[in-house]
mmCIF file of the C-alpha atoms, coordinates in Angstrom:
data_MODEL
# 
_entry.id   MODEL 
# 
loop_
_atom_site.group_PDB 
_atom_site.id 
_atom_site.type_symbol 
_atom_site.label_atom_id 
_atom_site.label_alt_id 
_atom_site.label_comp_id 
_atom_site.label_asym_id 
_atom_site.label_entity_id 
_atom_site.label_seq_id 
_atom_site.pdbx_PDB_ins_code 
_atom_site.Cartn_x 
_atom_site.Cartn_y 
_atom_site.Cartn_z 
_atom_site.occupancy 
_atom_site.B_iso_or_equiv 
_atom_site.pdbx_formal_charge 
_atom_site.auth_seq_id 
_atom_site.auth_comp_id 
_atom_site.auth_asym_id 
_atom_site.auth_atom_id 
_atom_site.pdbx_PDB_model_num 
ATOM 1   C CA . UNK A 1 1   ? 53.513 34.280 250.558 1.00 0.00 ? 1   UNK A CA 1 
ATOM 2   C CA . UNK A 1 2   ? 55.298 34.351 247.125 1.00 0.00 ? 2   UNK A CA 1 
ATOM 3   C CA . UNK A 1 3   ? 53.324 33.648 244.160 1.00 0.00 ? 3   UNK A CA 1 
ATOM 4   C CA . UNK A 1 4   ? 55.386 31.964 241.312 1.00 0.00 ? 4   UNK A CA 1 
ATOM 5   C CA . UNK A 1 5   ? 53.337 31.190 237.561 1.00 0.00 ? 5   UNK A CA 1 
ATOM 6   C CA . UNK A 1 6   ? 54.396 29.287 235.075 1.00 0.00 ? 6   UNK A CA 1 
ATOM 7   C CA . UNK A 1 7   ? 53.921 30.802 231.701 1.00 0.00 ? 7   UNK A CA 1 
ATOM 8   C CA . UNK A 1 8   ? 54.430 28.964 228.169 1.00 0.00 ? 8   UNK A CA 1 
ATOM 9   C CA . UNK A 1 9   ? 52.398 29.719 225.185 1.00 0.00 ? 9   UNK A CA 1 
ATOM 10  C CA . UNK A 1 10  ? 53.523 26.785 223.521 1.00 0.00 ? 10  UNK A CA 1 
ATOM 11  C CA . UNK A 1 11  ? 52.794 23.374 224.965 1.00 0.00 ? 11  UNK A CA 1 
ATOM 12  C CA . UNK A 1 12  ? 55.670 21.091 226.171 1.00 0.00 ? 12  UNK A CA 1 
ATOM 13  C CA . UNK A 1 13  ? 58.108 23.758 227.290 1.00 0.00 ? 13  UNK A CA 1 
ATOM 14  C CA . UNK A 1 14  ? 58.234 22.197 229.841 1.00 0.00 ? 14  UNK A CA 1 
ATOM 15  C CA . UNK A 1 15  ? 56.335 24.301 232.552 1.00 0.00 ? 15  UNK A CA 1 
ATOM 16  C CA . UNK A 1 16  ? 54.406 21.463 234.336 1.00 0.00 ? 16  UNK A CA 1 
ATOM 17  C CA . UNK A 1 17  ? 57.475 19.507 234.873 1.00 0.00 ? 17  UNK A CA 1 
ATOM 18  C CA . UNK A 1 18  ? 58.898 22.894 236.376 1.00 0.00 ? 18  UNK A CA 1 
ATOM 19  C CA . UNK A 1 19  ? 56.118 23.152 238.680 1.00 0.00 ? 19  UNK A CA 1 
ATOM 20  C CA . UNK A 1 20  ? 56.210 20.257 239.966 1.00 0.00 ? 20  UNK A CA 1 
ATOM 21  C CA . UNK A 1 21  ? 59.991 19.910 240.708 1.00 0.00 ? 21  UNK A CA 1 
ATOM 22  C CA . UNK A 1 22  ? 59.864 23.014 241.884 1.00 0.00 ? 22  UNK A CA 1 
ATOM 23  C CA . UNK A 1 23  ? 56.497 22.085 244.543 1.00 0.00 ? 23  UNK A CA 1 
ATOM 24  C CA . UNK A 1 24  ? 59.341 18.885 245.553 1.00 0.00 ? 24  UNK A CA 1 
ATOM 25  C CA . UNK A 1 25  ? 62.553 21.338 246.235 1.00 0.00 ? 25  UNK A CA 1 
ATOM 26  C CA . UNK A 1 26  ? 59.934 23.400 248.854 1.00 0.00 ? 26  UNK A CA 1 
ATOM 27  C CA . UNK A 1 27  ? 58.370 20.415 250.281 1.00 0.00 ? 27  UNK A CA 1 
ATOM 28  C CA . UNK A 1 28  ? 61.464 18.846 250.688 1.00 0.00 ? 28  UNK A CA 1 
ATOM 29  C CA . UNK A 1 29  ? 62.759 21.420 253.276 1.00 0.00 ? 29  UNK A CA 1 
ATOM 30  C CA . UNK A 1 30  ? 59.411 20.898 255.126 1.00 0.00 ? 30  UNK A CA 1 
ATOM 31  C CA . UNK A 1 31  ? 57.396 23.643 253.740 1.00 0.00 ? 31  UNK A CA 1 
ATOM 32  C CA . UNK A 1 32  ? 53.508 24.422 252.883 1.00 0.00 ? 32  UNK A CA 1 
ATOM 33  C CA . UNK A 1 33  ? 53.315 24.361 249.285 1.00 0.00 ? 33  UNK A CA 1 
ATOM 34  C CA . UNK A 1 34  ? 50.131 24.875 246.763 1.00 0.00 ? 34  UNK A CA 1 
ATOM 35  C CA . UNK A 1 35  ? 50.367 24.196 243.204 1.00 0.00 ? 35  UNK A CA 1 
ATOM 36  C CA . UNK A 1 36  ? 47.207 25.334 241.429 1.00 0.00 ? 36  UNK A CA 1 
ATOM 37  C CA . UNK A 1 37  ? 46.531 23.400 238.134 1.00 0.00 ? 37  UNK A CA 1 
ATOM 38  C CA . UNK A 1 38  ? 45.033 26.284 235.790 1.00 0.00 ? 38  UNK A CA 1 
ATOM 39  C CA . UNK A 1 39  ? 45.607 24.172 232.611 1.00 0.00 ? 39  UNK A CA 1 
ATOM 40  C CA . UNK A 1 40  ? 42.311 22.845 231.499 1.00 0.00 ? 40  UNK A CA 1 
ATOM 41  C CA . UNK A 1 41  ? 44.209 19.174 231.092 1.00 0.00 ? 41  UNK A CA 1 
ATOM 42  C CA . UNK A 1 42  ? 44.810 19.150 234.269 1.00 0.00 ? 42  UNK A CA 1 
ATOM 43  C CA . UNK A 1 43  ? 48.451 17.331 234.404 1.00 0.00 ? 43  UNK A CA 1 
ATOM 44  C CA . UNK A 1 44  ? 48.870 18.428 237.770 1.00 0.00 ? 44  UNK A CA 1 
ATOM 45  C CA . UNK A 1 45  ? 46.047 17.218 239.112 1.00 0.00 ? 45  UNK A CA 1 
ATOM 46  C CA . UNK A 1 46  ? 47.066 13.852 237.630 1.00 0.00 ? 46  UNK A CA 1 
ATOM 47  C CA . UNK A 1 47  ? 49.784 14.138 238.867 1.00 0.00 ? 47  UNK A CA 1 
ATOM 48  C CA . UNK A 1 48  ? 48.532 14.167 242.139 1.00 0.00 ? 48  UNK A CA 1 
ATOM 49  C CA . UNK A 1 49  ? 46.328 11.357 242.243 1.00 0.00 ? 49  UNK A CA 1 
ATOM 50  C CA . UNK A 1 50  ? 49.659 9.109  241.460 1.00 0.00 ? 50  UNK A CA 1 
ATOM 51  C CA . UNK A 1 51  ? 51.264 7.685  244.799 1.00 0.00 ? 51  UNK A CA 1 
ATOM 52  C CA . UNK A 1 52  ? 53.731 8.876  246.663 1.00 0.00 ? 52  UNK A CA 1 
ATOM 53  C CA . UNK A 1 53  ? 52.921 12.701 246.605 1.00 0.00 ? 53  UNK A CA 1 
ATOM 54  C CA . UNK A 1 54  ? 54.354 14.838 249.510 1.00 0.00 ? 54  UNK A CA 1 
ATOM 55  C CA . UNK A 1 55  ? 51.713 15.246 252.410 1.00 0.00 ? 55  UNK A CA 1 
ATOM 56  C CA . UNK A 1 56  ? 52.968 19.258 252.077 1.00 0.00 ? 56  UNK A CA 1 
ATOM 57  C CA . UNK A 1 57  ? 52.071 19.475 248.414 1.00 0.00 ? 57  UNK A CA 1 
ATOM 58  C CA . UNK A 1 58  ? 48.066 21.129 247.576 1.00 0.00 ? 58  UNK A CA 1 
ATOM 59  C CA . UNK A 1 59  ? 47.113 20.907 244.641 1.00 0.00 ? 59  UNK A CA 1 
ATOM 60  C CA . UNK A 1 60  ? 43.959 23.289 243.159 1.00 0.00 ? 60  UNK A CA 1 
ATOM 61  C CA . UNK A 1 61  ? 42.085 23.021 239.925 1.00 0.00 ? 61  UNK A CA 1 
ATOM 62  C CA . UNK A 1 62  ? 41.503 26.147 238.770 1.00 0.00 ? 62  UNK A CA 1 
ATOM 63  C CA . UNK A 1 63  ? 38.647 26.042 235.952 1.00 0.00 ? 63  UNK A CA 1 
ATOM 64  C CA . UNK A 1 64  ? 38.091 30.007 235.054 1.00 0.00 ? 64  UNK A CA 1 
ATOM 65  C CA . UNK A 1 65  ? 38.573 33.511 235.440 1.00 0.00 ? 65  UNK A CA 1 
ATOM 66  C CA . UNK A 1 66  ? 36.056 33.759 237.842 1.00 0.00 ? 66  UNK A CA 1 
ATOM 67  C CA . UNK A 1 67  ? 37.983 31.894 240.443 1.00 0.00 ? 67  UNK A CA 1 
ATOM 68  C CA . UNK A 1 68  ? 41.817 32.107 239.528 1.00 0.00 ? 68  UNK A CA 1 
ATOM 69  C CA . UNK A 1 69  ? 42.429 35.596 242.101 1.00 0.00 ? 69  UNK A CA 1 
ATOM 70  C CA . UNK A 1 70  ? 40.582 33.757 244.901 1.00 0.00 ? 70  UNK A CA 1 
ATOM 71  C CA . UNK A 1 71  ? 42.636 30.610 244.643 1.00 0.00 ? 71  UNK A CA 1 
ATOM 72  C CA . UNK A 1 72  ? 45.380 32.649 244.625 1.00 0.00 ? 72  UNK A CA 1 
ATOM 73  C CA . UNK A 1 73  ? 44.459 34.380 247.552 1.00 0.00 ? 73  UNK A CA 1 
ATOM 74  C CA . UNK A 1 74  ? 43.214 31.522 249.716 1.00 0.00 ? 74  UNK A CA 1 
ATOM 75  C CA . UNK A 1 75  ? 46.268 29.522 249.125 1.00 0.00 ? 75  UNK A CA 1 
ATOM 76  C CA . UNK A 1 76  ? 48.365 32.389 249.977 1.00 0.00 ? 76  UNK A CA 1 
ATOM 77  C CA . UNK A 1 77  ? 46.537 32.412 253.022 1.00 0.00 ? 77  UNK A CA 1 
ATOM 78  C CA . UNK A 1 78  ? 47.841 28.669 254.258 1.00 0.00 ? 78  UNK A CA 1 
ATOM 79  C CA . UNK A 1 79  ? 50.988 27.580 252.107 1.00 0.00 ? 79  UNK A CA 1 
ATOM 80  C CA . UNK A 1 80  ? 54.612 29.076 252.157 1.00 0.00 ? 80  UNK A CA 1 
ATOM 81  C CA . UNK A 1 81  ? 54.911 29.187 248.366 1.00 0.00 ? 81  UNK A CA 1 
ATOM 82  C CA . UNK A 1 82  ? 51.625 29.157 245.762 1.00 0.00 ? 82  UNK A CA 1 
ATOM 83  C CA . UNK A 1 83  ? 52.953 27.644 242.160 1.00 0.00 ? 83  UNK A CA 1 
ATOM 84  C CA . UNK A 1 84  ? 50.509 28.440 239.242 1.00 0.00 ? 84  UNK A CA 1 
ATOM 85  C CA . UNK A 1 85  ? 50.695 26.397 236.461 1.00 0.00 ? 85  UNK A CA 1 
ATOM 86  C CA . UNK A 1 86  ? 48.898 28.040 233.572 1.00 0.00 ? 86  UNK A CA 1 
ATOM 87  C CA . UNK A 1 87  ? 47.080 27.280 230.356 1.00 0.00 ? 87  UNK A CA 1 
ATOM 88  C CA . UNK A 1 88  ? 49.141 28.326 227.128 1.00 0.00 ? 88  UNK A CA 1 
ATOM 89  C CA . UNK A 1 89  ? 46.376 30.263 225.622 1.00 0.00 ? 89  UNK A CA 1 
ATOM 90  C CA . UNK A 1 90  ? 46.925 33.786 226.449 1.00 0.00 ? 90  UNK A CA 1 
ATOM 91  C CA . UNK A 1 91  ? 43.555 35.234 228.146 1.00 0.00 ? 91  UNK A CA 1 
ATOM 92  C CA . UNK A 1 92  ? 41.866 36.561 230.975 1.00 0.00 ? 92  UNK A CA 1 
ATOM 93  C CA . UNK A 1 93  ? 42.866 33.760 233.764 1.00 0.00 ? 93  UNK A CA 1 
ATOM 94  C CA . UNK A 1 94  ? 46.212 34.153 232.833 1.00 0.00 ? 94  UNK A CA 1 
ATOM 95  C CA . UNK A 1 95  ? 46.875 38.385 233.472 1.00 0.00 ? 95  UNK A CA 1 
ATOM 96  C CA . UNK A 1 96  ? 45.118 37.988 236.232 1.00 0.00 ? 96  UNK A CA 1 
ATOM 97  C CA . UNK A 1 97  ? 47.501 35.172 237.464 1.00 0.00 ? 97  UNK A CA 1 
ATOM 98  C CA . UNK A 1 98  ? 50.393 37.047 236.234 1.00 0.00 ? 98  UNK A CA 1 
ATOM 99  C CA . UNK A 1 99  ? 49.030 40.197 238.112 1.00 0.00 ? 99  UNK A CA 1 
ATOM 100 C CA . UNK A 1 100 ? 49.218 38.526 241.229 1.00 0.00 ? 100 UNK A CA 1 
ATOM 101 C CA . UNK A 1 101 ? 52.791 37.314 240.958 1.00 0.00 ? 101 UNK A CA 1 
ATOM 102 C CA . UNK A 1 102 ? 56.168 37.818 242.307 1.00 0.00 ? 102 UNK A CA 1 
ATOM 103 C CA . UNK A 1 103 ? 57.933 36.026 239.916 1.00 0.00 ? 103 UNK A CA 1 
ATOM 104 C CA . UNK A 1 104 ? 56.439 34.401 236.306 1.00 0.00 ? 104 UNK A CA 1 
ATOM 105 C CA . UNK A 1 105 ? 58.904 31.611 234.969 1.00 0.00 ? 105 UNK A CA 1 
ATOM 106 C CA . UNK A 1 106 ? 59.026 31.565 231.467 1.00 0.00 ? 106 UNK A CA 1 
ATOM 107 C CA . UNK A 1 107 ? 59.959 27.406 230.275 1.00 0.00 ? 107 UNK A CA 1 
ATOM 108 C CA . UNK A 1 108 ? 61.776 27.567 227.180 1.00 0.00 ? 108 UNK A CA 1 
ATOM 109 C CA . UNK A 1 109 ? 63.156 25.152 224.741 1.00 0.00 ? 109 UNK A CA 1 
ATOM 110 C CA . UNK A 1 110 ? 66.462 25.629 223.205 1.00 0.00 ? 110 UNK A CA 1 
ATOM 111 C CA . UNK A 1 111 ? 64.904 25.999 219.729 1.00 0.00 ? 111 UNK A CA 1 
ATOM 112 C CA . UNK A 1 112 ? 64.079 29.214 217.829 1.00 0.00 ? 112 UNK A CA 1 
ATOM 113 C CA . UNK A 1 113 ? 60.253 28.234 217.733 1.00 0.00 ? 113 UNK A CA 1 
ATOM 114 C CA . UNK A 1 114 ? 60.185 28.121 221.434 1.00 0.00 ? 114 UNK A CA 1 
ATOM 115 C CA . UNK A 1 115 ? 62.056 31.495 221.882 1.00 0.00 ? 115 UNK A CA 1 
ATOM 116 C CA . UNK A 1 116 ? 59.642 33.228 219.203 1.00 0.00 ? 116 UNK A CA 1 
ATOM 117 C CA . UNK A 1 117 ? 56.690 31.808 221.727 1.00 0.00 ? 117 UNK A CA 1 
ATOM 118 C CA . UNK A 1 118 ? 58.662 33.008 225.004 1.00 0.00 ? 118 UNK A CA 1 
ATOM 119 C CA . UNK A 1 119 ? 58.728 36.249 223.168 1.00 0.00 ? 119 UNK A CA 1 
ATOM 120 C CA . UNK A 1 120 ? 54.424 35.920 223.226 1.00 0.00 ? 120 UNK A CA 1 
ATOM 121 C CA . UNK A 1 121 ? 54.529 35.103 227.032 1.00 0.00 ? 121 UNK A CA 1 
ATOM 122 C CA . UNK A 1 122 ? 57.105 38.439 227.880 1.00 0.00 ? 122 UNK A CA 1 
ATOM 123 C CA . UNK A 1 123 ? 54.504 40.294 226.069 1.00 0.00 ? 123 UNK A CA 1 
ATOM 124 C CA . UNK A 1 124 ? 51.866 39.546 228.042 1.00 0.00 ? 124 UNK A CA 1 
ATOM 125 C CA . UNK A 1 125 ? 54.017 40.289 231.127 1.00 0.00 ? 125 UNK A CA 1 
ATOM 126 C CA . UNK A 1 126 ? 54.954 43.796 230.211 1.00 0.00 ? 126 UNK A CA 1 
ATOM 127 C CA . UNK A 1 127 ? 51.177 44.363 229.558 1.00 0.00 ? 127 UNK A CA 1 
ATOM 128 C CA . UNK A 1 128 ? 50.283 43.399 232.827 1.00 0.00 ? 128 UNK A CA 1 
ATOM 129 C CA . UNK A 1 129 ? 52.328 45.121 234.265 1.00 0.00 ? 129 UNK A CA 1 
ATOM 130 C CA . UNK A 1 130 ? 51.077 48.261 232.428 1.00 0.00 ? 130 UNK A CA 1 
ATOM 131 C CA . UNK A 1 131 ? 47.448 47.365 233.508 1.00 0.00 ? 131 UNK A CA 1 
ATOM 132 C CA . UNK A 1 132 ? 48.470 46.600 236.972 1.00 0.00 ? 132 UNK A CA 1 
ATOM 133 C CA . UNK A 1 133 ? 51.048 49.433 237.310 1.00 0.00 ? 133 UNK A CA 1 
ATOM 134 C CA . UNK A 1 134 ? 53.615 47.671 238.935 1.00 0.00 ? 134 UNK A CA 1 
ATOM 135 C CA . UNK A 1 135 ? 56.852 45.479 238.218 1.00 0.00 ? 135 UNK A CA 1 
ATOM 136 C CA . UNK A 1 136 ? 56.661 42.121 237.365 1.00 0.00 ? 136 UNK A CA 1 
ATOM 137 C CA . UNK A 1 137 ? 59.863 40.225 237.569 1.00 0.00 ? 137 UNK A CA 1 
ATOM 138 C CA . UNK A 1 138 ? 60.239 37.226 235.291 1.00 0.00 ? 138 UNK A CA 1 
ATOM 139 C CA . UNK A 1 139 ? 62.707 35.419 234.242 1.00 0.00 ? 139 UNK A CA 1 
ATOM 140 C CA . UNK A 1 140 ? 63.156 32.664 231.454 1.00 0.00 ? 140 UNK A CA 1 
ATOM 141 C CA . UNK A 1 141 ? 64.096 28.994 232.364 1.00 0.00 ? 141 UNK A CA 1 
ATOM 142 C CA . UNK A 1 142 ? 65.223 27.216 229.779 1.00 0.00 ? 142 UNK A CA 1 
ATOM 143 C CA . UNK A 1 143 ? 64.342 23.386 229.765 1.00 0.00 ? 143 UNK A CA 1 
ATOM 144 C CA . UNK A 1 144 ? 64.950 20.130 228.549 1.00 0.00 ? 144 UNK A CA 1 
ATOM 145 C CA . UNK A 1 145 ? 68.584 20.783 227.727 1.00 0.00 ? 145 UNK A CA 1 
ATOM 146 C CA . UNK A 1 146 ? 70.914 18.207 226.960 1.00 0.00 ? 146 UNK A CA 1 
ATOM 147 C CA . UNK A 1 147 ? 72.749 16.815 229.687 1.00 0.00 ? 147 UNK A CA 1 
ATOM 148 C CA . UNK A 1 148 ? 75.931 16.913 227.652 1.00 0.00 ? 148 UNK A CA 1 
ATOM 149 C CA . UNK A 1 149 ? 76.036 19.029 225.220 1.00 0.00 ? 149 UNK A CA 1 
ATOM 150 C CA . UNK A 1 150 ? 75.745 22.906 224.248 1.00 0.00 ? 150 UNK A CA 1 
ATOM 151 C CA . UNK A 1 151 ? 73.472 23.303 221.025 1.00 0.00 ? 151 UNK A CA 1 
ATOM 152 C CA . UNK A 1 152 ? 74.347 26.279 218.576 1.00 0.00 ? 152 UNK A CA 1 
ATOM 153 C CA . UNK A 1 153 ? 70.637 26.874 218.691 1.00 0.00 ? 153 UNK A CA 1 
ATOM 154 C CA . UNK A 1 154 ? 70.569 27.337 222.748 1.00 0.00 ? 154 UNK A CA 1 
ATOM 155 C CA . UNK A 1 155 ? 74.078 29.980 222.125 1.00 0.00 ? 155 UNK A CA 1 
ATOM 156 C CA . UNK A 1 156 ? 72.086 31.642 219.522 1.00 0.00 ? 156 UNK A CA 1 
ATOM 157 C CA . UNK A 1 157 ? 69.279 32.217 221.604 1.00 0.00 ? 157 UNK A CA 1 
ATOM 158 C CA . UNK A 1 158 ? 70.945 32.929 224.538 1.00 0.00 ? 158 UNK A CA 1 
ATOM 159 C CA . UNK A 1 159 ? 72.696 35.413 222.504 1.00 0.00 ? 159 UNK A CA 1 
ATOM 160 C CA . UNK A 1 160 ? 69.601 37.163 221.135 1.00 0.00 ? 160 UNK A CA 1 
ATOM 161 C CA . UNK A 1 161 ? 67.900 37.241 224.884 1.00 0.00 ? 161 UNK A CA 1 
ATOM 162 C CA . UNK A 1 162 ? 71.359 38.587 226.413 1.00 0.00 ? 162 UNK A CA 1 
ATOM 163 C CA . UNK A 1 163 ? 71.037 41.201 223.182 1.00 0.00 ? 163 UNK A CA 1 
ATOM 164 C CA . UNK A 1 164 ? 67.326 41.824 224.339 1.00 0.00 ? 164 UNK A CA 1 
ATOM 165 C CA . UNK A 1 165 ? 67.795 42.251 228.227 1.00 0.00 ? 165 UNK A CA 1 
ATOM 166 C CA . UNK A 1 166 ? 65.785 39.400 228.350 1.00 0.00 ? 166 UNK A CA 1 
ATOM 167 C CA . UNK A 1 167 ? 65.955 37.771 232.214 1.00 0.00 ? 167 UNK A CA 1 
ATOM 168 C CA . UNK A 1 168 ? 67.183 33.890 232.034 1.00 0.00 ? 168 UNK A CA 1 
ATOM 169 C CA . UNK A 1 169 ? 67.879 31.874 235.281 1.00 0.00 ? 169 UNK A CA 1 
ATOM 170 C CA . UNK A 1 170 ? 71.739 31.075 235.459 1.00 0.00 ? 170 UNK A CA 1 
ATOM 171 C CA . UNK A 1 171 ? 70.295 27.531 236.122 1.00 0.00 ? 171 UNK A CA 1 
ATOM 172 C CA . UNK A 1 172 ? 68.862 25.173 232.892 1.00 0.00 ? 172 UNK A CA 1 
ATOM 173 C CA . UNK A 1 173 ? 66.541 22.526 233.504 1.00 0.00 ? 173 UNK A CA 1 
ATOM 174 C CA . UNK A 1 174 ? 67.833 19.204 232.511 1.00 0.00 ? 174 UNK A CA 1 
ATOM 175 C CA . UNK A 1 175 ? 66.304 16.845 230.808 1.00 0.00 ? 175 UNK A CA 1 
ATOM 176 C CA . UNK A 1 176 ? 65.912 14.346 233.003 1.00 0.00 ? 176 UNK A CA 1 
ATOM 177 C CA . UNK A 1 177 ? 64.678 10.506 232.967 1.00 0.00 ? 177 UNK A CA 1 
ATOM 178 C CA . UNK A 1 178 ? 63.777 11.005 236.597 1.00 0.00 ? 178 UNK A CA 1 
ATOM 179 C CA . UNK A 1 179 ? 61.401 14.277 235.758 1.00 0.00 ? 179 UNK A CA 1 
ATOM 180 C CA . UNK A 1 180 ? 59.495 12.147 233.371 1.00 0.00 ? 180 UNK A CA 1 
ATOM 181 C CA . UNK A 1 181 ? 59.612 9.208  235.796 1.00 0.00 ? 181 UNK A CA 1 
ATOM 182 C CA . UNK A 1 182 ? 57.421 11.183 237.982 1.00 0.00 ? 182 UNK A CA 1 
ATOM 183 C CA . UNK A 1 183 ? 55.058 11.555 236.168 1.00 0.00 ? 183 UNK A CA 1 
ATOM 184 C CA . UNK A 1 184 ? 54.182 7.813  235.551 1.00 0.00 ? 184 UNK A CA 1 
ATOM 185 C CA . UNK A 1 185 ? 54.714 6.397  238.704 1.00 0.00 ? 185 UNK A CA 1 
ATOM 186 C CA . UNK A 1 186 ? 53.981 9.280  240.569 1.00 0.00 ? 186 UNK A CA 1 
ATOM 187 C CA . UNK A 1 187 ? 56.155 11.090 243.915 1.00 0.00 ? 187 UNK A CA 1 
ATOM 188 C CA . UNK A 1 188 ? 58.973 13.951 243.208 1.00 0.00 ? 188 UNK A CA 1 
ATOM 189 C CA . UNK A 1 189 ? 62.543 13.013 242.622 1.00 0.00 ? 189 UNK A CA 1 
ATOM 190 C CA . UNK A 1 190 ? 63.066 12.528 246.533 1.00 0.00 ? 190 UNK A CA 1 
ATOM 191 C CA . UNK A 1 191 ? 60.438 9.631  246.575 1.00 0.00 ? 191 UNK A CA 1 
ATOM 192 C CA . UNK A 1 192 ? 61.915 8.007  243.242 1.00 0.00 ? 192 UNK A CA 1 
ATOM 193 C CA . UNK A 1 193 ? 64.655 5.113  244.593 1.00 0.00 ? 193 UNK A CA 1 
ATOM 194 C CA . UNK A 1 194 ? 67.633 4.192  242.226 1.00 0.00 ? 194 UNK A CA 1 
ATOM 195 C CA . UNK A 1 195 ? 65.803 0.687  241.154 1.00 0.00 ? 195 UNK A CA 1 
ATOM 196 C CA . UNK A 1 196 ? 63.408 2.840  239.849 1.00 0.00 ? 196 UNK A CA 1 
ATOM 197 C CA . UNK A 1 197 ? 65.258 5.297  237.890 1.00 0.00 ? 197 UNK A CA 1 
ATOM 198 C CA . UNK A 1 198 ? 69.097 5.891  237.226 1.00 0.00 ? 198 UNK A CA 1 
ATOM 199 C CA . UNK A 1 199 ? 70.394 9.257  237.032 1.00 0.00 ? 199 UNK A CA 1 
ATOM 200 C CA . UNK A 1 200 ? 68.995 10.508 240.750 1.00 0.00 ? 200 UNK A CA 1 
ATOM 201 C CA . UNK A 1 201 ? 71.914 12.086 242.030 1.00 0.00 ? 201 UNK A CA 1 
ATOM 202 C CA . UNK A 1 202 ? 72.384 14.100 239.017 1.00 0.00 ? 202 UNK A CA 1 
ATOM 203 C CA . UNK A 1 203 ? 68.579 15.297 238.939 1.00 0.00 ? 203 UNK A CA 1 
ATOM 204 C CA . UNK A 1 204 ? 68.535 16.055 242.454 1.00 0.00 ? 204 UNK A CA 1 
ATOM 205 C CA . UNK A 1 205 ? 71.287 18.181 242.068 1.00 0.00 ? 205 UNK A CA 1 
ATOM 206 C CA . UNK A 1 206 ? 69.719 20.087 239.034 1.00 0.00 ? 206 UNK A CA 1 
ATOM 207 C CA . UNK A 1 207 ? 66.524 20.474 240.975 1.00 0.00 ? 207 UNK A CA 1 
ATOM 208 C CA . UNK A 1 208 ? 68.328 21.890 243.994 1.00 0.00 ? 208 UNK A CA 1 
ATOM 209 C CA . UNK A 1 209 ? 70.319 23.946 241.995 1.00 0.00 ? 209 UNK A CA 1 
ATOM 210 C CA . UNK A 1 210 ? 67.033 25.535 239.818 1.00 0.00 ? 210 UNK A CA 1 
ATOM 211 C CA . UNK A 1 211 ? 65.153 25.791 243.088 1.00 0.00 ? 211 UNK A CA 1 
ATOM 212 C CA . UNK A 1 212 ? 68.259 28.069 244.542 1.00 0.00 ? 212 UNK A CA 1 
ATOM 213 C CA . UNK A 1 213 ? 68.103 30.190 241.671 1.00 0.00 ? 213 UNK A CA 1 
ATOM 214 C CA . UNK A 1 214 ? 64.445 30.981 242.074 1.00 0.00 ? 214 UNK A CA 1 
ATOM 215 C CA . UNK A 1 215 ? 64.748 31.759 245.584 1.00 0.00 ? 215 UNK A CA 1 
ATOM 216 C CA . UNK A 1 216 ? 68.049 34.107 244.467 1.00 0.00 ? 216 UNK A CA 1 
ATOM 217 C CA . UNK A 1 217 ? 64.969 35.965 242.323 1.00 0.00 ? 217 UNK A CA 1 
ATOM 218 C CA . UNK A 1 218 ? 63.088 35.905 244.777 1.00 0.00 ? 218 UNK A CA 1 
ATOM 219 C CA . UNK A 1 219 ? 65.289 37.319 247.380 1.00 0.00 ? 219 UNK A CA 1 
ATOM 220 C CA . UNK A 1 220 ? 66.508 40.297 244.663 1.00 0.00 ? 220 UNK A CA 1 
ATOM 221 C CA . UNK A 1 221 ? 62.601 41.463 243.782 1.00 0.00 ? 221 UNK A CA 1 
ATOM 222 C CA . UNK A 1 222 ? 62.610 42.094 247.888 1.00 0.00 ? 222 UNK A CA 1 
ATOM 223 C CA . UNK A 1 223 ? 65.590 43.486 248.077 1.00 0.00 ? 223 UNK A CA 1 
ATOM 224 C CA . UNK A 1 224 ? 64.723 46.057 245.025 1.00 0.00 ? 224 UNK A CA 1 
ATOM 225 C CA . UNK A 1 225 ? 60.822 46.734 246.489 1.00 0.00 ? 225 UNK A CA 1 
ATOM 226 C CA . UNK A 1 226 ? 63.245 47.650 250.245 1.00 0.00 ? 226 UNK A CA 1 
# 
C-alpha cells in the first residue's frame, strides 16, 4: 500500500497538521489508514487520544531506527495508505522512512527561511535515493497560506523552485481555524460541526482538494514505474 512521509527540517511547517488532514480525506471515503508518529513529541499520538478520532485511523509511535522499516512494513500489511510523520532532525529513522516511500511531502512556509530548510529535506531525498538506487518522488506542499492573499515572498519562492525543477503540489494548504481546531478538541474536519468552528465548508474543500492532488502524484509515480 502507498507509503506517504512527511518531511520538514524545520518545526511548524506544518507537516503534522498535513498528516493528519490528510489520515481524515482517506478515512473519510471509508478506507484503512495508519499514521505512524515518528516525532519524538509525539503530536500525533496526542492527537489521537482526543475524542472523536475516526475508527479507520491507526496511529503508531515510532521511537527509533530500530523499528521505523518494521512499522512501515506491518502497517502496510493492514491499512490502505501508511502516513509517516517524521522528526525534523535529519538521521537514520528518517532515510530509512524516506527509503520506503512512494511519495515524501515536503510542508513549506511561504517564507525564505522555510524554503532554505525545504532545500535541507530535498537533500536528503536525492541521497536516498542514491543509497537506495531508486526514484523517490516528492513534492513540496506549501502551508499555512493566507486565505486571501498572495505574498511576494510565496511568488518569489515559487519562482526560485519553478527555476530549480523543484516539485510543488498545484494545491496550498490553507491556513485554517478548523486545522488548528482539531487539534484541541480533537476529530478531523468531518467530525468538527459549525458551532464549533466557522469556516468548514471552506476547509473541507481545501482538504479535498490537497488530498486529490496527492492521489494525482500518486497515480503519475505508477503510471511512470508501468
Amino acid at each position: 500500500m502507498p507509503v506517504i512521509s512527511l518531511v520538514s527540517p524545520k518545526g511548524g511547517a506544518g507537516k503534522t497538521t498535513a498528516s493528519v488532514v490528510l489520515a481524515g480525506e482517506f478515512a473519510q471515503t471509508g478506507e484503512e489508514v495508519t499514521i505512524i508518529d515518528a516525532d519524538p513529541n509525539t503530536p500525533v499520538v496526542t492527537w489521537a487520544a482526543r475524542p472523536n478520532k475516526p475508527n479507520n485511523i491507526k496511529v503508531i509511535t515510532d521511537k527509533s531506527e530500530e523499528t521505523i522499516l518494521d512499522n512501515i512494513k506491518e502497517a502496510s500489511k493492514t491499512s490502505k495508505l501508511v502516513i509517516v510523520d517524521l522528526e525534523g532532525t535529519a538521521n537514520m529513522r528518517v532515510t530509512y522512512a524516506i527509503s520506503q516511500s512512494d511519495l515524501v511531502l515536503i510542508p513549506v512556509k511561504p517564507s525564505m527561511l522555510d524554503a532554505k530548510e525545504a532545500a535541507k529535506a530535498i537533500s536528503l531525498v536525492r541521497r536516498t535515493e542514491d543509497m537506495s538506487s531508486r526514484k523517490i518522488p516528492y513534492a513540496v506542499i506549501f502551508s499555512q497560506m493566507p486565505a486571501a492573499l498572495v505574498t511576494k515572498n510565496f511568488k518569489d519562492i515559487a519562482i526560485q523552485f519553478q527555476r530549480l525543477d523543484v516539485p510543488v503540489l498545484d494545491v496550498q494548504m490553507i491556513d485554517r481555524e478548523a486545522y488548528r481546531t482539531i487539534f484541541s478538541i480533537g476529530g478531523t474536519i468531518h467530525t468538527l460541526t459549525d458551532k464549533q468552528v466557522g469556516g468548514l465548508e471552506a476547509a473541507r474543500a481545501n482538504a479535498l482538494s490537497f488530498a486529490q492532488a496527492v492521489i494525482g502524484r500518486l497515480k503519475s509515480k505508477q503510471i511512470a514505474a508501468a
